[in-house]
C-alpha positions in Angstrom: -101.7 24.5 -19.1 -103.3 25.4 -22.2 -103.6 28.8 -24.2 -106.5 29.2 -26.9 -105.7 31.7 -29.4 -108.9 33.0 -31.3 -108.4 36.1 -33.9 -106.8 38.4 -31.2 -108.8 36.8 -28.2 -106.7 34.8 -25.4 -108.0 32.5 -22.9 -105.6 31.0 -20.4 -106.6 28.3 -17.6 -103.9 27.1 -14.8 -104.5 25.7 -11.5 -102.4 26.6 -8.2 -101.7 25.8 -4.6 -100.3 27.6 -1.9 -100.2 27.5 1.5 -99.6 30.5 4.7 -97.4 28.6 7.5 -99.6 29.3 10.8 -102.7 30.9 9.1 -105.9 29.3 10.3 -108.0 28.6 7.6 -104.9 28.3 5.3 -102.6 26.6 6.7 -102.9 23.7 4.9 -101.9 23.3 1.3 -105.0 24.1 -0.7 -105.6 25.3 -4.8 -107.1 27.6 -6.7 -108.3 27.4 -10.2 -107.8 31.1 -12.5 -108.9 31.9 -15.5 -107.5 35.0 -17.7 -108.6 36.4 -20.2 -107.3 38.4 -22.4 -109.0 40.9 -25.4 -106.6 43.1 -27.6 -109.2 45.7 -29.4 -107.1 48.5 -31.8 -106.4 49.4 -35.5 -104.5 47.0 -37.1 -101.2 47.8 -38.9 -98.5 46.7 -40.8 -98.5 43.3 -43.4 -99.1 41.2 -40.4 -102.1 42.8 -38.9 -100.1 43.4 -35.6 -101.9 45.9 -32.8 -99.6 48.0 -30.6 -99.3 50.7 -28.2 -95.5 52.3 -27.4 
């Protein structure tokens, strides 16, 4: 697994394999590949330049 950290842009890659008991096209173990990606847009504040909603 690796997580790329760019400014306030996130990019996560991961791989996964699953499998539905008596299913018949997925039945037998198989994987999928996923990507996420993640964008943070807002006004900075604070010293550290954090963006936050609560």
């Amino acid at each position: 697994m690796k997580i790329v950290i760019n400014g306030i842009h996130a990019n996560l890659r991961f791989s996964a394999a699953h499998m539905i008991p008596e299913h018949e096209s997925c039945g037998c173990i198989h994987g999928h590949s996923y990507i996420v990606d993640v964008k943070v847009e807002g006004k900075r504040s604070g010293t550290h330049g954090f963006v936050a909603d609560f």
